[in-house]
N, C-alpha and C positions, 0 to 999 in steps of 0.2 A: 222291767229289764233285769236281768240277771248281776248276779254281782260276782267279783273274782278275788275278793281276798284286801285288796288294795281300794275296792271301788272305783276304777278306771271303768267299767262295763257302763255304769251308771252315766259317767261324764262324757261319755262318746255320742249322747244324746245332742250337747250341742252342733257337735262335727255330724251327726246322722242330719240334722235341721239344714245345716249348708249345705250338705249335700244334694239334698232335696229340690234346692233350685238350681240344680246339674239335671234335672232328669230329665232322659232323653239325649246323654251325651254318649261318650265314647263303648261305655261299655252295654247300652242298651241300642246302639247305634248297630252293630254288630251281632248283636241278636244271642250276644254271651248270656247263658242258663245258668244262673248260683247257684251251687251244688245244695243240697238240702241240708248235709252236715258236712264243712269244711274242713278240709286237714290240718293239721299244726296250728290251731291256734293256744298259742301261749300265754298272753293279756287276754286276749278276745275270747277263750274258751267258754265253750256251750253255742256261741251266739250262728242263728242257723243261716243260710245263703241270704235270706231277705234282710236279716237286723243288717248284716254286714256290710251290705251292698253301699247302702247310703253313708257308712263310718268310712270305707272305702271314697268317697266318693269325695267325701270331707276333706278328708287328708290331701287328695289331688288337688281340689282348689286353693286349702291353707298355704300349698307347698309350691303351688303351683306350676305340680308334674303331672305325669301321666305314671302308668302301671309298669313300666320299663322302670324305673325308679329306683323302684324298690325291688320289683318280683324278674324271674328268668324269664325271659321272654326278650323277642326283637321289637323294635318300635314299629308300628304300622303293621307288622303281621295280625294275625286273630287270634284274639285270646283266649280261643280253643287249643292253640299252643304253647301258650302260658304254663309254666312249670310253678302255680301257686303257693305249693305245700314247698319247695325246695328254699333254704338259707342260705343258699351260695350268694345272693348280694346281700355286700353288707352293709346296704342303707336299710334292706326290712329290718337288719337286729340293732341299727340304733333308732331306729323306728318302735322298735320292743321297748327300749331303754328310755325313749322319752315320753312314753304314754305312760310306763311305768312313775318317770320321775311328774307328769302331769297329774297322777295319781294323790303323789306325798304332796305335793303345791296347795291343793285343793284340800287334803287334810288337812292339811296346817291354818290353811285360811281359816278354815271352819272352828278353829281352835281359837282364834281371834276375836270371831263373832260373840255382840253381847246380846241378852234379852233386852226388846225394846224400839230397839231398829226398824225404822222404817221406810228402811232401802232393801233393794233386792240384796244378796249374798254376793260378793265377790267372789268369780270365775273364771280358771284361767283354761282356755283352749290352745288347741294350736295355731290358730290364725291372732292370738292374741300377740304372738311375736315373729310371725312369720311373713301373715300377712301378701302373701305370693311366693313367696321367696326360701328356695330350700335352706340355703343358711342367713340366719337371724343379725346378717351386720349392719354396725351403724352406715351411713351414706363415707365417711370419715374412714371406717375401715375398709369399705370397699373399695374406695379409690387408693388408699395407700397400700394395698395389695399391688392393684396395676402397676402404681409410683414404683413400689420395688422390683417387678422384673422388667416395667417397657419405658420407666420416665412419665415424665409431667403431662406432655402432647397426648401418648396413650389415652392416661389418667384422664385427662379432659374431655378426651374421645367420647371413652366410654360414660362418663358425667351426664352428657347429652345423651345416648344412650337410654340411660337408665331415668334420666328427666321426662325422654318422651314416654317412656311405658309405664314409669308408674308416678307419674306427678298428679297430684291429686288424692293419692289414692289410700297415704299415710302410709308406705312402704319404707322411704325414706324422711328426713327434714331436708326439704328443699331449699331453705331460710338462707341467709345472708352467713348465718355462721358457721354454719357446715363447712363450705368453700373456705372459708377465712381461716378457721380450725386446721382443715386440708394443705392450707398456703401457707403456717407456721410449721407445719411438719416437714413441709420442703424446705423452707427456708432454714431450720435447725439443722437439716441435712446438708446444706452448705452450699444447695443448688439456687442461686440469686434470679438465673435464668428460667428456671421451671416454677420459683414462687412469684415471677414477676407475670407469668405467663397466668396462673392462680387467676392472682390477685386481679389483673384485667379483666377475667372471665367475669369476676363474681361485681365487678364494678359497672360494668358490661349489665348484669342482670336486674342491679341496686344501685344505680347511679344516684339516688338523693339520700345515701346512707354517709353520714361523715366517716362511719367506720373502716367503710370500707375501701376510702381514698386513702385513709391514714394508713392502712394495713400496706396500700401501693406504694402508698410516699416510704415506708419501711424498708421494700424491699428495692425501690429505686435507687436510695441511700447508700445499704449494703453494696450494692453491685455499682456503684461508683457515678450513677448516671443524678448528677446532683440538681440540673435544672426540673427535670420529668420528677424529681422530691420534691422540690419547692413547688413544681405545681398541682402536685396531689395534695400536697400538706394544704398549699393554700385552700383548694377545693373545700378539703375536710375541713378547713376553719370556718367557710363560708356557710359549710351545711349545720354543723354543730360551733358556735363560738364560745360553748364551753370544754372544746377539746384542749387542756395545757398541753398535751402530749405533743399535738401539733403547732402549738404556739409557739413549745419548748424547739424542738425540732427545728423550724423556721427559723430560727434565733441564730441557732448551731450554722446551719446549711449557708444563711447570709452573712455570718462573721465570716466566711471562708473553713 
């Protein structure tokens, strides 16, 4: 495989590997002919329509787009009207920017490496943080993206959402703390009613987690609803008896 200065040509082998069990998808679907020498490639240069096809192809599944994405083109048209060579989007030039910056990752690793080892090299791809997903956020910032323009309900909405597609799949942390982490950002926000709504969901999901009664009994507290405290706190003391926090809590709630 050819090299470009940086040795990114060289690591697109793993994205060319993913790609591989694509074949037979959208762009072979279509009956699109890879040019024998490609226009504007700037990282990828030298590499001819075949190496490319499957680096291409990579990327799609890492990113979990299609060719509208990145390149001029409508989606569902033929990608015989695809305007490849053009950089008017400009996901293909942070596209340039992160195969570039996957380049220096992988140098640097290599700089790490001792004689001796005998384990494979550490390697980073793009599906090592993408994983489906055009942008690489935690489950936590994803939802408090929604939190800030549509509220907590949204936020929930789309939770389920994103549970049913990629649970499983290591996209997100699906885990107990994620939601809870999620349910102190509302609650810091001063919204009582959108971290109590949280807090349900994720007790809802993990009802034998002490944690995450105590987290309810928190936000029951705050928003003034003292009995639905006492008997989250209780809960969580029954699951964990060594929660002080809810013992403490309980103490408080029943002096008045």
């Amino acid at each position: 495989m050819r090299g470009t200065g940086t040795g990114n040509a060289g690591r697109v082998l793993g994205l060319a590997g993913l790609g591989v069990l694509c074949a037979g998808g959208t762009l072979f679907a279509q009956g699109f002919e890879w040019p024998d020498e490609p226009e504007n490639l700037q990282v990828l240069e030298g590499f001819a329509g075949d190496e490319l096809a499957p680096v291409m192809r990579g990327f799609s599944m890492a990113l979990g787009v299609r060719c509208s994405f990145c390149h001029v083109g409508e989606e569902g048209a033929p990608l015989s009207t695809y305007d490849f060579a053009s950089d008017d989007n400009e996901h293909k030039l942070v596209a340039r920017t992160m195969l570039r910056m996957l380049g220096v990752i992988n140098d640097t690793l290599r700089t790490l490496e001792r004689d001796g080892h005998d384990h494979a090299p550490v390697n980073m791809w793009c599906h090592t943080c993408h994983r489906g997903r055009p942008r690489p956020l935690t489950l936590v910032e994803e939802l408090g993206g929604i939190y800030e323009h549509d509220g907590a309900a949204a936020a929930l909405d789309h939770y389920e959402q994103l549970r049913e597609r990629f649970y499983g799949r290591g996209s997100f942390d699906f885990g107990e703390s994620s939601l809870n982490e999620f349910g102190y950002e509302v609650l810091r926000a001063g919204d009582t009613d959108g971290a109590v709504l949280v807090f349900r969901r994720n007790v809802e999901l993990f009802p034998d987690s002490g944690n995450v009664h105590d987290s309810l009994g928190e936000a029951y507290m705050l928003r003034g609803d003292r009995e639905l405290a006492i008997e989250s706190y209780e809960r969580s003391l029954e699951l964990d008896p060594r929660n002080r926090n809810a013992e403490q809590k309980l103490g408080e709630l029943r002096g008045g």
